[in-house]
N, C-alpha and C positions, 0 to 999 in steps of 0.2 A: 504494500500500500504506500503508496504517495508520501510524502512530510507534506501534511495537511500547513503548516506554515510559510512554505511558499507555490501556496494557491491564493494568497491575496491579492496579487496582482494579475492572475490568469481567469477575469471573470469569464473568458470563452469556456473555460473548462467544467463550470460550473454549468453553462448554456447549454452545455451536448451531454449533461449528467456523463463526464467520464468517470470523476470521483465512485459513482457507483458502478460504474460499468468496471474499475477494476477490482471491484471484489470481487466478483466472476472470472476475468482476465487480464493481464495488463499486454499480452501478445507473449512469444518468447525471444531468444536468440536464435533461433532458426530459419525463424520468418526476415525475409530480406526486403528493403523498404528501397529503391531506387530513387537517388534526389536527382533529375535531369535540372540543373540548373547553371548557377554562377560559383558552384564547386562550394565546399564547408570544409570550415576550419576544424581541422582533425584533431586536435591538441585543443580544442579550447576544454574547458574545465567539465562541462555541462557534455559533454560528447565523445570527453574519450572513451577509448575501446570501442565508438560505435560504429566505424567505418572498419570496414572488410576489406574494402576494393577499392578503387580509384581509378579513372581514366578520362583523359583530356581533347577533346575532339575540336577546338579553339586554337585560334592563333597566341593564348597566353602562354610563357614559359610555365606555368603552373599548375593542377590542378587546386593547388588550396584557395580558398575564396579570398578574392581582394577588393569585390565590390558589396561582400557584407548580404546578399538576397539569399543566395543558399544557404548559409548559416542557418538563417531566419529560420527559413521553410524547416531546415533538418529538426532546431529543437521542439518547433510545434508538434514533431511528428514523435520525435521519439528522446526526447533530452531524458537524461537517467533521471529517477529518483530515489528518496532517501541517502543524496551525497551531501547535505549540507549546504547546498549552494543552488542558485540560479530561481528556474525552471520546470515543469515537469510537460513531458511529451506527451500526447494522448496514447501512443503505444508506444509504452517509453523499457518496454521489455525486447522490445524490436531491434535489429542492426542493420545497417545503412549502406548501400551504394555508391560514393560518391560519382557523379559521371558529366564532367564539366561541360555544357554544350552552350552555353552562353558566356561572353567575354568578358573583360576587364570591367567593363562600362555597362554591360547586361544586355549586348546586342548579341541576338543569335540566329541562325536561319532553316529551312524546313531540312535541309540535306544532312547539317549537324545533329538535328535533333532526330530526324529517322537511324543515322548509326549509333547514336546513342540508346533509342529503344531496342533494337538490334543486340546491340551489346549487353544491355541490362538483361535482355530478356535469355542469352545464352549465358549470361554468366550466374544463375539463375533466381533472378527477382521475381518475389510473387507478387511486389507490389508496384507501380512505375508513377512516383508522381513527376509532372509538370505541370510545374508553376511558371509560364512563360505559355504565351500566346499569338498567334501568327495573324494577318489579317486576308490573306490569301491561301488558298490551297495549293497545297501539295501531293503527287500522285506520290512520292516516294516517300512525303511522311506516312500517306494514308494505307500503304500495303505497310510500313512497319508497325502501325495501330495493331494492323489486320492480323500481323504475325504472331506478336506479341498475345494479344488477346488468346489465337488459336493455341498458344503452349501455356493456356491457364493464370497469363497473369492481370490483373487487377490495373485496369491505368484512370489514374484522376486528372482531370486537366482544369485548370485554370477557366475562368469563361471571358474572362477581358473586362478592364476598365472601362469602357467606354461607352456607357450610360444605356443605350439603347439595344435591338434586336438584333444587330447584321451580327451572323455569323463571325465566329471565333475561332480559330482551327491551333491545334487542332482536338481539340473543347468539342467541336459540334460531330466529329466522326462520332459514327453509330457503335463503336468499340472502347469511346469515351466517356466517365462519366464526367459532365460537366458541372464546375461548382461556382455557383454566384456565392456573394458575400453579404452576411447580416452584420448587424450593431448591434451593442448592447442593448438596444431599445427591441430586439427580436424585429427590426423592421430591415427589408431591402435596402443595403446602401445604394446613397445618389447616384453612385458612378458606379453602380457594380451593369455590369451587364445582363439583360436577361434577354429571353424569349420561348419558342416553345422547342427550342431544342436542350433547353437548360435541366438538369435532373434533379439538383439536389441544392441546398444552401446551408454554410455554415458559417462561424463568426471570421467578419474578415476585417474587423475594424479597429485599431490601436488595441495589437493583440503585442503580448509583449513575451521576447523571446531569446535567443542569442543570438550573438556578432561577434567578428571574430574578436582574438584576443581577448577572451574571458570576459567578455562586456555582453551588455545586455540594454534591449531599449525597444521600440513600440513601431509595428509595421501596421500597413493597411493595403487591402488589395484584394481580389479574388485570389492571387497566389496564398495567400495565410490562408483564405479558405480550404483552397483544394487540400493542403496541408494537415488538414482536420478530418479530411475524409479520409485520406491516406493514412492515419495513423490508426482510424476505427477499422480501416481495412484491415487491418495489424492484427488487430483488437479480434475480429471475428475469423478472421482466418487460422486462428491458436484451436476455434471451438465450431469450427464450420467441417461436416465430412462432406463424401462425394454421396452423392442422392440421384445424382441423373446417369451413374456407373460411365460416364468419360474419363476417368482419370482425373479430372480438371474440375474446381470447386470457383473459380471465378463470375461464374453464373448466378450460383449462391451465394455468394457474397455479396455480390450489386445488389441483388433481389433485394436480399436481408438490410443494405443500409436505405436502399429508395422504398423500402413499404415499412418500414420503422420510422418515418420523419414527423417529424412533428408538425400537425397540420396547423402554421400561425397567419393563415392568408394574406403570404405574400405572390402578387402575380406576376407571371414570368416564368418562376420555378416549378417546375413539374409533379415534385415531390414533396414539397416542404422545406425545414431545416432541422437536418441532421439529428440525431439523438441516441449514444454509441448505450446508452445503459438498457433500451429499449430494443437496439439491434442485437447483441448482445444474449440477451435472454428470450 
């Protein structure tokens, strides 16, 4: 269980009942969570031991994070608990992928991020988030959606800042679940994106989390959202079997978080917003 002591600053976690959700489960080390992003800081305090793997598909000399986004995303998803410090991750039993497909400055584009799911998904993630969002399509991001999906894994996408319905890629592929972003107020943020290709919604608003070098401070964005699903993906993936005998449990899994949401009428989102204690059980 958590150190109930620093959840005072994570009113998102109280929003999605994780606190309850892990008395049931908190995920394990087993469960592999992929961050396609702006790479995470390995060594910060809040995260070590949680990265396994690392790989760089960007023009930085680096994969560690130096624009601070993937940090972000990593603790919302899986920051340890009970170490005395920071943070706690919604599947914070979980361990991490690093896999840098966006740069210095957090530009990235469809070709990086299809060898990135690629890659995550051979090296074997059951979870693939991205928190990064494209405004055009791609035929070679959308067969790595496709792949992915087909060898069982779980991919959450980002649905876009940008207030209105135009499609979000790659958020709107049919092998995405796509996540708009709440406020504390359990209402649709201004700027979050929706429409009816939107699945799900979780808290995306002055969510506070890590950055690198041991620091800590308040993001907003569908990226912290989808960040929440991914980590519930965690979360049920520890207590989800195979039911439909494919091998492959990523079916149930989506089922399990889009028909667990909590129905708070917001429109746009197809599902509601998120609620990992209720997915869960």
């Amino acid at each position: 269980m958590a150190n109930d002591s620093y959840l005072d600053k994570q009113w998102n976690l109280d929003k999605v009942q994780a606190p309850q959700a892990w008395q049931v489960t908190s995920g394990t080390p087993a469960i592999l969570i992929a961050v396609l992003d702006t790479g995470i800081d390995r060594e910060h305090e809040d995260l070590a031991g949680k990265v396994v793997a690392d790989i760089n598909f960007t023009d930085s000399p680096t994969s560690d994070d130096v624009y601070g986004h993937g940090t972000h995303v990593a603790g919302v998803i899986a920051a340890l608990a009970d170490n005395g410090v920071g943070v706690t991750g919604v599947g914070y039993s979980c361990r991490l992928l690093n896999v840098k497909v966006a740069d210095d400055e957090g530009r990235c584009d469809g070709a990086a991020v299809a060898k990135g799911i690629i890659w995550a998904t051979d090296s074997g993630a059951d979870v693939i988030n991205l928190s990064l969002f494209l405004t055009e399509p791609s035929l070679e991001l959308a067969e790595a959606v496709d792949y992915a999906w087909s060898k069982g894994v779980v991919l959450v996408a980002a649905a876009g800042n940008y207030m209105g319905t135009h499609p979000i890629y790659p958020a709107c592929y049919p092998n995405c679940m796509a996540v708009a972003a709440t406020d504390d107020n359990d209402l649709l943020a201004l700027w979050s994106s929706r429409g009816d290709w939107v699945d799900v919604a979780a808290p995306g608003a002055n969510v506070y989390s890590t950055l690198p070098g041991d620091e800590y401070s308040y993001k907003s964005g569908t990226s912290i959202a989808a960040a929440h699903v991914s980590g519930e993906a965690g979360l049920l993936l520890a207590v989800t079997t195979d039911t439909n005998g494919n091998g492959k449990v990523n079916d149930e899994v989506r089922a399990k978080i889009e028909g667990s949401c909590d129905q708070i009428g917001i429109a746009g989102v197809g599902n509601g917003r998120i609620n990992a204690f209720k997915a869960v059980n």
